[in-house]
N, C-alpha and C positions, 0 to 999 in steps of 0.2 A: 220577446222575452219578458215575463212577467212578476211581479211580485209574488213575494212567499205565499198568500193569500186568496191570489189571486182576480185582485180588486184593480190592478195596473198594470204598467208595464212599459216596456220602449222599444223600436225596431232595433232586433238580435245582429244585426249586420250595419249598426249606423256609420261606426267611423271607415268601414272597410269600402262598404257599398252608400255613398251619402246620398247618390240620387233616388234611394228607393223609398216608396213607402210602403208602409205595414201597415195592415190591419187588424181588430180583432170586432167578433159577434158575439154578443152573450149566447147564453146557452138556452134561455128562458124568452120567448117571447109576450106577446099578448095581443089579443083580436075584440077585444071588450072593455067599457070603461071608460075612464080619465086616468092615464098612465102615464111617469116621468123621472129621468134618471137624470144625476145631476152626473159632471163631468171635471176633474180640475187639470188644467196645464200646469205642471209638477215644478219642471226647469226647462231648459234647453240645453240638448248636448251640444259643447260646444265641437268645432272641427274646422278643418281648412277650407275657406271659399274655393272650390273649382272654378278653371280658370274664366270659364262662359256664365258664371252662372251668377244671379245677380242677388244682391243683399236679401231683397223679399224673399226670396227663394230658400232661403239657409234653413227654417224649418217652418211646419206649416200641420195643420189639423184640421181633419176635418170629425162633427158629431152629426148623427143619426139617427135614420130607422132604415132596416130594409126586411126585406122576407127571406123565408132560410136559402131558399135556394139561387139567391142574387149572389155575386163575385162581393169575395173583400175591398175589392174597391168601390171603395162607396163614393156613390153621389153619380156612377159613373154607366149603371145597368138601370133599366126602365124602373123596377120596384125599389129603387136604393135613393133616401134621401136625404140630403145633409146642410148643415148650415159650416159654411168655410172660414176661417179666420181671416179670410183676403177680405169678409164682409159681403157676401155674395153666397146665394143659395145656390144647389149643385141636383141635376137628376137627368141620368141618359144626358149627363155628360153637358149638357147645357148652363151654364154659368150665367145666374141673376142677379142685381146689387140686390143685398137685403143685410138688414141690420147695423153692425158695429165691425170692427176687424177687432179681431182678439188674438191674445199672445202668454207668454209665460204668467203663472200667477193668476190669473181668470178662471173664472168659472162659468159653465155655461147648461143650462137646465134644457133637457129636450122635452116636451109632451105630446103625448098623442091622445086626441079624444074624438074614441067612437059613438059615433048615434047608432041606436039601433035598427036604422035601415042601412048600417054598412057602410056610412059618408066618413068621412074621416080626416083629422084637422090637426098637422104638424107643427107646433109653435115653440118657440125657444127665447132665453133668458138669459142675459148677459151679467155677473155678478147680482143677480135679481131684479134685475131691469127689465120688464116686457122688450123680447124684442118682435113682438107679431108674429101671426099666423105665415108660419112661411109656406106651405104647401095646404092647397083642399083637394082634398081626394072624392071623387065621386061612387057611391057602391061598386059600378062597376070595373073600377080599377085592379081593386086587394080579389075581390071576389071570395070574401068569407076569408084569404088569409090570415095569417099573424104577422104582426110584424116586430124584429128583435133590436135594440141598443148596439149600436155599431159606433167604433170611434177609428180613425181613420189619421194616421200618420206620419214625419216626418221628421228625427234630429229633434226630437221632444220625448220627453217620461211624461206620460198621463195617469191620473188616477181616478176610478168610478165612485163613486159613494155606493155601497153594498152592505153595509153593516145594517143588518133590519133594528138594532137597537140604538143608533147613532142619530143626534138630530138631524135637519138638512142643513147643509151648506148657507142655504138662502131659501127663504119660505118659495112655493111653489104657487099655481094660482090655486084658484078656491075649490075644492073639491078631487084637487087632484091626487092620487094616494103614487107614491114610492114603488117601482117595480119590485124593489127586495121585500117589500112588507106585504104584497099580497099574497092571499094562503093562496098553496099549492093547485087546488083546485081551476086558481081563477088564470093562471099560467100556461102557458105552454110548451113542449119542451122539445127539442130539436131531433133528428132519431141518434137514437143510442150509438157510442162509436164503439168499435171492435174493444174488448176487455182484455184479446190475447194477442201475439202476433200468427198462432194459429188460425185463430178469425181475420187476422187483417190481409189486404191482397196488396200485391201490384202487377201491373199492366204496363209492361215494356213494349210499348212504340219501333217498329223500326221500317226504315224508308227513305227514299232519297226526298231533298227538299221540296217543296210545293207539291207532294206526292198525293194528299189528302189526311195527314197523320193526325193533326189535329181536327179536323172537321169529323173524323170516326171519333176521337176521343169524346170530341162535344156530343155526339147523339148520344155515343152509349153511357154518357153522363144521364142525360135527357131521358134515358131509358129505364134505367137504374137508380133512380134520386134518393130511395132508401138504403143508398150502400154511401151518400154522401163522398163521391170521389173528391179528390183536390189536384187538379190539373200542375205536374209542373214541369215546365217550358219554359223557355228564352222569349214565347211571345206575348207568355203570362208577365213575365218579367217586367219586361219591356213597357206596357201596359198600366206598371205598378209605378213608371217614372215619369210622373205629371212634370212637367219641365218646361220652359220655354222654348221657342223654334230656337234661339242660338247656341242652346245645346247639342256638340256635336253627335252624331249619330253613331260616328267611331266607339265613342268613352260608353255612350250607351250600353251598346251590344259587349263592349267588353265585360263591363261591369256586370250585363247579366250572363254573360256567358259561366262569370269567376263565379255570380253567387248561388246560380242553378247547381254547381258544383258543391256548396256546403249545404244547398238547400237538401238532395239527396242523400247526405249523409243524416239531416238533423233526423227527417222522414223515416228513415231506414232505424232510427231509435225511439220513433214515436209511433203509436199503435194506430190507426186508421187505415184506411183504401186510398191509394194513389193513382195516376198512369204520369208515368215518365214522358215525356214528349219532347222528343229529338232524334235526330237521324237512325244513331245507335249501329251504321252498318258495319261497323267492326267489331270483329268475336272479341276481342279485348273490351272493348265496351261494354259488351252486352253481359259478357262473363262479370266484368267487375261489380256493375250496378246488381244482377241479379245475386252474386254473393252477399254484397252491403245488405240487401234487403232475406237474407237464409231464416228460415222458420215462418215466414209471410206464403204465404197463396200466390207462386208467380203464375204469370202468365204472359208471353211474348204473341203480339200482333203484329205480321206484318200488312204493309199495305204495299201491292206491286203492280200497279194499274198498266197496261199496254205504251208503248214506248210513245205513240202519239195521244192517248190521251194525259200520258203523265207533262210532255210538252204543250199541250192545252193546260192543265191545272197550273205550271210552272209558269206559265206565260200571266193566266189572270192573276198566281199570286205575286209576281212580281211588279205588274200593273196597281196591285190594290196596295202592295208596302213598298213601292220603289225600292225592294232590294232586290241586289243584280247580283248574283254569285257566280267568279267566272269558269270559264268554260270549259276549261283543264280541270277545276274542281270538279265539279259535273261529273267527269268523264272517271274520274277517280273514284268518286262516289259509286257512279252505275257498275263500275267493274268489277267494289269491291260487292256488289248487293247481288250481283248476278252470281257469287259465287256461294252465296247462303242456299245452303238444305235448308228446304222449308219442315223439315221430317227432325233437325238435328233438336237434340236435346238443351239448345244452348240459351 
């Protein structure tokens, strides 16, 4: 949820959903240059400590860079990279001590500077304090990519400095010029999203669990990258809840179960390309969600692999997330899935 402006903003779901974080990506990257966007931690939403979950943890931020086609969680996909408030740099998920820990009130300057063989050198600022080079990229990592201003959080308002007429927060190093201040030319820009909900699609998922629902979603993302999908799911969700092991698994899945819930109503008012991902095997469901989203491009996919291969996929996914869903569900699921027309209109 952002400001009027569009310069900040806070996760849309803090007090309801507190373990989650949010994301946002500018819209504008860049692949050339000495480029650098400052960042400031606004406040902290205050809220109730969960019962597991430990002081440091009440909110958190992370700032960046990644390429358009990396997940909003940054710090956490191969081209996504961050410097974390815990004082530790973040990339594919790998957590390094680096810098300072920062919190409400801070400000923190991210830059990136390309050579022109394509090397490239992530460095950040703590209230204008070098804090060093946190990441070196070698040509062959970006490989001529862009890479875009990502800020990444939790139980916090942030704000970007965007105002191309405003000084900076904190002088930047030498040479380095403001994302908002370079001309158009020298930018780059994300693909256009749908204008209408006549342009925009969704892609309803249906399937029993560990069926392969998600792994088609990811190719035909991977297939399609100029339709810019946004995958939403309980395992996107889930995903989205950096936390410690003594967080129970229970409050997890609840919590994303309740927010995948609002998440598709917000979607079904915002213009873009989706796929829904979840079971979906009841006509009530399918009817409902595909109403929410009326004047959009639907389209329902099932996936209904053979009874031992779908007991193979269910087997490895439940091996790779230790969830067990039991066997009377199962049975409930398959009866009601075997009873869809693949031909019906629904």
């Amino acid at each position: 949820m952002g400001h009027p402006d569009g310069s900040g903003g806070q996760p849309r779901f803090w007090e309801r959903f507190p373990l989650l974080w949010s994301g946002c990506k500018l819209t504008h990257g860049v692949l050339q240059g000495h480029v650098g966007f400052e960042m400031r931690i606004e406040r902290r939403l205050v809220r109730a400590q969960l019962k597991d979950e430990k002081a440091s943890e009440l909110c958190g931020v992370r700032v960046g860079w990644s390429t358009s086609d990396a997940s909003l969680l940054l710090g956490e996909d191969e081209l996504s990279f961050c410097f974390d408030g815990r004082g530790i740099k973040v990339c594919s998920g790998i957590k390094e001590e680096f810098g300072e820990t920062f919190s409400e009130g801070d400000i923190i300057g991210s830059y990136a500077s390309f050579s022109k063989d394509g090397a490239v050198e992530l460095s950040f600022q703590k209230n204008g304090r070098d804090m060093g080079v946190g990441f070196s990229l070698d040509p062959s990592v970006l490989q001529g990519r862009a890479l875009f201003p990502h800020v990444f959080c939790k139980s916090c308002s942030v704000r970007l400095l965007l105002d191309t007429t405003a000084p900076p927060w904190y002088p930047g190093p030498p040479g380095f010029t403001a994302l908002a201040a370079l001309p158009p030319e020298q930018r780059v820009h994300v693909t256009i999203a749908p204008i209408s909900r006549a342009q925009s699609e969704v892609v309803l998922m249906v399937g029993l669990p560990g069926s392969g629902k998600t792994c088609w979603a990811k190719t035909y993302m991977k297939q399609h990258p100029e339709k810019g999908f946004r995958l939403l799911g309980t395992e996107e969700l889930l995903a989205c809840m950096i936390v410690s092991q003594t967080s129970t698994t229970h409050s997890m899945l609840q919590q994303a179960s309740q927010c995948l819930t609002e998440l598709n109503k917000v979607a079904a008012e915002t213009l873009g390309n989706y796929i829904l991902d979840q079971c979906n095997v009841l006509f009530s469901a399918r009817h409902h969600k595909l109403q929410l989203f009326a004047g959009f491009r639907r389209r329902v996919v099932v996936i209904f692999p053979s009874l031992h291969e779908w007991k193979r996929r269910l087997l490895q996914h439940q091996n790779s997330d230790g969830e067990n869903i039991p066997e009377i569900a199962l049975l409930k699921l398959q009866d009601t899935l075997s009873a869809i027309k693949i031909h019906s209109s629904a």
